[in-house]
N, C-alpha and C positions, 0 to 999 in steps of 0.2 A: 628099567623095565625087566619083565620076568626073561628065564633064559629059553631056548628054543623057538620055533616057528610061534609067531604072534599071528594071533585072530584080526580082521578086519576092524574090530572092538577096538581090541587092544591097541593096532595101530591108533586107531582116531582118538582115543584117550592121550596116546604119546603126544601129538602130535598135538591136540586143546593143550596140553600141560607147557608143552614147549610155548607155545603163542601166549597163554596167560604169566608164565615168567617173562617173558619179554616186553608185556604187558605192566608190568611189576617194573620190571629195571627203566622205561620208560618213564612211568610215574616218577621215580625215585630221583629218575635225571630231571624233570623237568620242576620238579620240588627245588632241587637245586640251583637249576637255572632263573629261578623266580628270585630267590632267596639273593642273588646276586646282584638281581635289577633294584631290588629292595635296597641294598648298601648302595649302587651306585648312584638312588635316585637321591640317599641322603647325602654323599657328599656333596652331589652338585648344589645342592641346595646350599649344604656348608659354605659351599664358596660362594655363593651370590650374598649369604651374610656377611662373610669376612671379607669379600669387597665393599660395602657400602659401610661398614665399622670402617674399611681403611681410608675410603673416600672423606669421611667424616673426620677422623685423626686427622688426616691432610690438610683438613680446610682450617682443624684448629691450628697445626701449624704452620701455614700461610699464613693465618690472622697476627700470629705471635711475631712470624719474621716481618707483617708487613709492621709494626709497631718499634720491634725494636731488633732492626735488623743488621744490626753492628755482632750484635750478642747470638742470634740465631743462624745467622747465612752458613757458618760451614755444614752447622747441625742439617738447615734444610736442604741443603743441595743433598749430600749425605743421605737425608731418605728420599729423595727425589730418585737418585740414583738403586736406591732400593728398591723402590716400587718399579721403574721401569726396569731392572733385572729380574724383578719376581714376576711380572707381567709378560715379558719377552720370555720366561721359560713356560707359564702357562701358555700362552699361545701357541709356543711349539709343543707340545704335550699333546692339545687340543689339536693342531694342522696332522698330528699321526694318529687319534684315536680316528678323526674324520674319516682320514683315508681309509684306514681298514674297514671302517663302515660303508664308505662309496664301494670300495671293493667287494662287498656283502650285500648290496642292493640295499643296503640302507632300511630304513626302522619302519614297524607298523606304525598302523595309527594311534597305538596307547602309548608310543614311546619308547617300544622292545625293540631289540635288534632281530632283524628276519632270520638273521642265518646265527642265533645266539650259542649252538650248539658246535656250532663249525671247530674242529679240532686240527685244521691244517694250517687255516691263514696266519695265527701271530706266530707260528714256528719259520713260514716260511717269509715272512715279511722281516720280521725283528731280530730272528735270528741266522736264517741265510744269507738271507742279503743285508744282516749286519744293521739294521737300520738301530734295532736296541742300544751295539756297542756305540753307537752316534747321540742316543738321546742317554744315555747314560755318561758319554763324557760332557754334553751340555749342563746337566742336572750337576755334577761334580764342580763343575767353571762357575755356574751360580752359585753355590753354596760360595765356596771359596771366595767369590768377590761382592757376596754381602755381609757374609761374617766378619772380614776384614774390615765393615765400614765399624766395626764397636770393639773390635780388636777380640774375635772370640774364634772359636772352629764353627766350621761347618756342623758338628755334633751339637756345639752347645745351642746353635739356633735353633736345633729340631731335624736340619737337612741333609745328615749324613747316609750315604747308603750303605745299608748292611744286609750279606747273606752269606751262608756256608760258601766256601771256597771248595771245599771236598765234599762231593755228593754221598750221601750218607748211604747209599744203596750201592754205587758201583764203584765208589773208593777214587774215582777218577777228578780233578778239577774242574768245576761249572764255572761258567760267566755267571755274570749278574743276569744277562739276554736271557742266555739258557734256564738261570732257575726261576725265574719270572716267565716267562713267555715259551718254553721249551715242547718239544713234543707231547701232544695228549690235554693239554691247556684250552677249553673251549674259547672262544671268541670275548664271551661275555665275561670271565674272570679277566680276562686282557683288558677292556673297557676297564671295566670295575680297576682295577691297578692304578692304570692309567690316573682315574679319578683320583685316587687316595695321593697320587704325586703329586696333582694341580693342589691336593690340600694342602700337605706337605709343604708346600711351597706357599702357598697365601698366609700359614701359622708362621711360616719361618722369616717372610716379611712383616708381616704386622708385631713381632718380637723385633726386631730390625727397628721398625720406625718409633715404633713404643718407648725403646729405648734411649732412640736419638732425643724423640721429645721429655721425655724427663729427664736427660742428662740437660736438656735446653731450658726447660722452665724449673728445673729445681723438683719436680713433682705436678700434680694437677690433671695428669694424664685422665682420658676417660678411663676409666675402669669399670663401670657399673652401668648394664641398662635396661631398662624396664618398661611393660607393655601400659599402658594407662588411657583408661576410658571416661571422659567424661559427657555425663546426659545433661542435656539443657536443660531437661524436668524431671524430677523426682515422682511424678506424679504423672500419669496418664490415664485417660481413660481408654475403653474399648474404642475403635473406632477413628483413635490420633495417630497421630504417628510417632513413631520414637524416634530420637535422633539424639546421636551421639557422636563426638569425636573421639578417635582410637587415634593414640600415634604413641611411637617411640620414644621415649626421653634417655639424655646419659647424664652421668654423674661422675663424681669424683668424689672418692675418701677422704684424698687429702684435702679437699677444697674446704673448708668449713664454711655453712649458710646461716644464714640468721630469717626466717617467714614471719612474717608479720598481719595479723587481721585485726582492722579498725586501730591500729596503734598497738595492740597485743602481743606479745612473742610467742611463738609458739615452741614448744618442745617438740625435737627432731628426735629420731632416730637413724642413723646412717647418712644422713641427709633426705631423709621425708619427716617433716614435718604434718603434725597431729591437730588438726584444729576440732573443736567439740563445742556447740552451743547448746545449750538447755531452752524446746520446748515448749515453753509458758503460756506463751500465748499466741493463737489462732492469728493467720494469715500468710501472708507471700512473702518470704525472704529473702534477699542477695546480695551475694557478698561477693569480695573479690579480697587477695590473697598477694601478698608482692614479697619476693626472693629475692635474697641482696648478699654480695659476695665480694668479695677481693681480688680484683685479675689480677692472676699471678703478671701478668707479663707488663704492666701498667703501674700496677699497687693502687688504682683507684678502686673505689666502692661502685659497681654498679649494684643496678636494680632493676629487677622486671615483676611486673604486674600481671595476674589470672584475666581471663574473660572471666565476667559476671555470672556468678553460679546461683540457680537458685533452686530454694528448697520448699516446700508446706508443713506447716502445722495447724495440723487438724483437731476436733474432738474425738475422742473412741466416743464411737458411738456404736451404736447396735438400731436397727428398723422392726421395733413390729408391726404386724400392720394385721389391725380387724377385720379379715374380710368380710362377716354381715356388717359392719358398722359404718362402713363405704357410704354416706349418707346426704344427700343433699335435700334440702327441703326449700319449697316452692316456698314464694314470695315473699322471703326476709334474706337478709345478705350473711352466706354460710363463710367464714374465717378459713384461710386454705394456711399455711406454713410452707415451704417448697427452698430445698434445699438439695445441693449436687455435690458429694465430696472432691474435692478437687479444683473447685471451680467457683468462682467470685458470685455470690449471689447478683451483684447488678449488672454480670452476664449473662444469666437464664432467662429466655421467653417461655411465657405460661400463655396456653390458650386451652378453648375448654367448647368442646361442640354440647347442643341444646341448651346453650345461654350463652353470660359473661363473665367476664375477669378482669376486674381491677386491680392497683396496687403495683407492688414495686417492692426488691430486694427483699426478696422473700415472704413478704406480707401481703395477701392478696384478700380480694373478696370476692363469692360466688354468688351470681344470681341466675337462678335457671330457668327456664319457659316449661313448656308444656312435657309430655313420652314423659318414659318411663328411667331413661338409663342417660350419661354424661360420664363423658372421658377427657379426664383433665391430661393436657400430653406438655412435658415439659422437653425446651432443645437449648443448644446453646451455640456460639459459635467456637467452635474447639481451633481452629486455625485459623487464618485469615481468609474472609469470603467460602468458608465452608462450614456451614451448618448440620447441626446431628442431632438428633431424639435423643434424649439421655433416657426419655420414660412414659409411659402414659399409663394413669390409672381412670377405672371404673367406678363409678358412685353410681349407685340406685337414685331417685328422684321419689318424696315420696311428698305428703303434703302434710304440714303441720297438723297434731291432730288437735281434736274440740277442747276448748277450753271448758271449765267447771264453773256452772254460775252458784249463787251463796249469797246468802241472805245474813247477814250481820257477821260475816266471814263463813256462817254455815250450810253445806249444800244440803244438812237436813237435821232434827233435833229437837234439842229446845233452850229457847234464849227465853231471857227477863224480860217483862212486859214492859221495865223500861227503856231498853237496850230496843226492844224492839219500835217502840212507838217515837227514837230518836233517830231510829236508822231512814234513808232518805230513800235507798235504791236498792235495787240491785247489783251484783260487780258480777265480774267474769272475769279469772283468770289460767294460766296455763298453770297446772300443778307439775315440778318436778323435770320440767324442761328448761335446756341453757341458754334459749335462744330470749330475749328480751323483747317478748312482742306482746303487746298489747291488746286487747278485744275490750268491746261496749257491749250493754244489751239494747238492743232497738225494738224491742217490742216483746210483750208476753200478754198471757192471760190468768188472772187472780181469782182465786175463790179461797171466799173470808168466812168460817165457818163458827159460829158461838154457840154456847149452850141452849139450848131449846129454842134454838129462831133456826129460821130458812136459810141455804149459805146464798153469800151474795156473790154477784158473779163481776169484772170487771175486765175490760179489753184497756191495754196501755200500746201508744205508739211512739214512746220513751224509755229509758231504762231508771229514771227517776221519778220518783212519786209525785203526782199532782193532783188535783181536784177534788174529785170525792172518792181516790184511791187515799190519798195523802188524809183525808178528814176522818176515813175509817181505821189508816194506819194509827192516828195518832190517839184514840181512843180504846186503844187495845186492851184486854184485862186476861190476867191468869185467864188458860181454860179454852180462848180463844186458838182454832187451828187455821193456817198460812198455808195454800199449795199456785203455787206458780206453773203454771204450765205454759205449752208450747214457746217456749223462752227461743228469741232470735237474736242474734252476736253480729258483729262484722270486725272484722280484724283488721289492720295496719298491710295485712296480704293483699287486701283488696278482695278477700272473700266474706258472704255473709252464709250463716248456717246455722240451722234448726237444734237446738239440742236436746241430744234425746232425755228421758226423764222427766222428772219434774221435783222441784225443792218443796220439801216438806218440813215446817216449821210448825212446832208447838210452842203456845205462850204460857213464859211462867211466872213466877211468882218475881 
């Protein structure tokens, strides 16, 4: 601050500046103090792995000594005795991190230590009252009496303790207590230590027992392991559920495998094995897989078998869909197609509001009643006693249109007087539509018109010539003109209708 009497100002400047530094060096500490929780929350995790790795070791060699237990017993008692010396110094590690915490009112609710800042307790716990020089000659006794079991030091397993002996600031000798846990050491680096021992210690037995076991089987040890997921289906749709198993596998290098599918070998790589089928052809496939190996400890072959894996192969396909063309037409049976990726056609239920639907595996037929609109909705059952909508589409309803009546196949023209005086009737058919429906003509009205006479007129309540329509047809001559009018149809729909027009035929030559 500047020199002489300060203003009121100036004080309250001083004084923000002072509080926002302290303000600062806070943050900086509790950056720090996070940054601690962060390593400690990973070792502990470390060692809840590398006890269930050693649990696991263990039971392989149990299984080993119990088979051939002439050859294994000193090897397994040997790590038996390891694990429970690496276990007895983790426990005690743990019975002194606790206490300091009970002494600290112990952890929030995320996990933190309450008092994580505390810079008195592990000086005055570990190193006054000496509690350090106690866990440090325990940690020294274990090392020395599991290293002993492989004939190594304490260094070569991992578990020696090492720190400056001459404090590099006051030239004076530290303890091991002192340079780990000494004055000015917050609470939370003490934890955090703590933790890194218990690893320490779990690395330096599972090198311990690792070694006993392949000094005992020659090799075969786990060495390798891997996350691995596998889904029941390959295939789901919206609305299913997935399910999958996740679990752990281990392996060995030394172990050599042989995988097998339908009789097949498969080509491995480290020991995973690569199975690849080719596609071709459309539906639901499963297969299963079997692993077969040489126990070390036995020399027989066993063998294990996959659960049932399965896959689909489908078409690529692609959907377009017309929406004007969405179409159903009254009173003839409309052809549906109905298809679900994923999913077995003689699993899908089709239903259809304003009509019906027949058929099966994907082949249906529509017949619809009266309105204007139908909604074809397709579901299926995706899991057992749970049914789901895969889809429903909209079709218009609209009504076959009029067929074209014609007269020697002509709806107008001019035909040969002999073509014409052979032809019988009338026809009616639908021009240029897919649907294969039929019409009759059931009645018209004829006017037969020739050169300088009066035309004649003729009502028919058939669509075939008879009497003295058929006696006039059949004397026709060039010159002669044909107009059919009010012509009446009935179709195979069950509808009858007018159509409009009339066929105009000229006779020729």
């Amino acid at each position: 601050m500047a020199g002489g009497k300060e203003t009121p100002r100036q004080k309250m400047i001083g004084i923000m500046y002072l509080v926002l530094m302290a303000m600062l060096a806070l943050n900086v500490s509790n950056t720090v103090l996070d940054a601690f929780k962060t390593v400690r929350d990973g070792l502990e995790k470390s060692n809840e792995n590398m006890n269930d790795r050693l649990k696991f070791i263990m039971t392989l060699f149990k299984n080993y000594y119990d088979n051939a237990p002439k050859k294994a017993e000193e090897n397994y008692k040997k790590a038996q005795q390891a694990k429970e010396i690496g276990d007895g110094l983790v426990a005690e590690i743990e019975r002194v991190k606790q206490e300091l915490i009970k002494m600290t009112d112990g952890l929030t609710e995320n996990g933190d230590l309450k008092k994580r800042d505390d810079l008195g307790i592990s000086h005055k716990e570990l190193v006054e009252k000496k509690k350090g020089d106690a866990l440090q000659k325990k940690i020294e006794e274990a090392a020395k009496k599991m290293a002993v079991l492989i004939n190594q030091t304490p260094k070569g397993i991992g578990l020696e303790l090492e720190w400056p002996k001459i404090n590099p600031s006051t030239k004076t000798p530290q303890s091991w207590s002192n340079y780990n846990f000494g004055e000015g050491k917050p609470l939370t680096s003490t934890i955090t230590l703590l933790s890194k021992f218990q690893n320490d210690t779990k690395n330096a037995e599972a090198y311990v027992i690792n070694k006993l076991y392949q000094e005992t089987t020659g090799g075969g040890v786990v060495d390798s392991y891997r996350a691995v997921a596998v889904a029941k289906s390959s295939y789901i749709l919206a609305g299913q559920t997935y399910e999958a198993d996740v679990f752990l596998t281990a392996g060995s290098s030394s172990i050599p495998i042989t995988a097998t599918v339908n009789g097949s070998v498969l080509p491995n790589d480290n020991g995973v094995a690569k199975y690849k089928s080719g596609g071709t052809k459309e539906g639901v496939y499963k297969w299963t897989g079997t692993v077969s190996f040489k126990d070390p400890t036995s020399g027989e072959i066993k063998s294990f078998t996959t659960d049932p894996i399965e896959y689909q192969v489908a078409k690529p396909s692609a959907v377009v869909s017309p929406d004007k063309m969405n179409v159903f037409y009254r009173g003839v049976l409309n052809p549906v197609s109905v298809s679900a990726p994923g999913i077995a056609k003689e699993k899908l239920k089709v239903s259809i509001s304003n009509g019906s639907i027949s058929g099966s595996n994907g082949n249906y037929n529509v017949k619809v009643s009266g309105g204007t609109e139908a909604v074809v909705t397709v579901s299926a059952e995706i899991e057992p006693g749970k049914s789901q909508v895969l889809g429903a589409t909209k079709f218009r309803i609209k009504t076959v249109p009029d067929p074209i009546a014609t007269f020697a196949n002509k709806a107008s023209g001019q035909v040969s007087s002999a073509t014409a005086r052979s032809t019988s009737g009338l026809e009616a058919e639908l021009k240029n539509f897919d649907f294969d429906l039929k019409f009759r003509v059931i009645s018209f009205n004829l006017f037969i018109t020739r050169p300088r006479q009066d035309p004649l007129f003729y009502q028919s309540k058939e669509g075939n010539f008879s009497g003295a329509i058929k006696q006039n047809m059949s004397s026709l001559n060039p010159g002669d003109m044909l107009s059919f009018q009010n012509i009446v149809v009935a179709g195979e729909d069950g509808t009858t209708r007018t159509l409009e027009g009339a066929v105009s035929i000229s006779v020729g030559r």
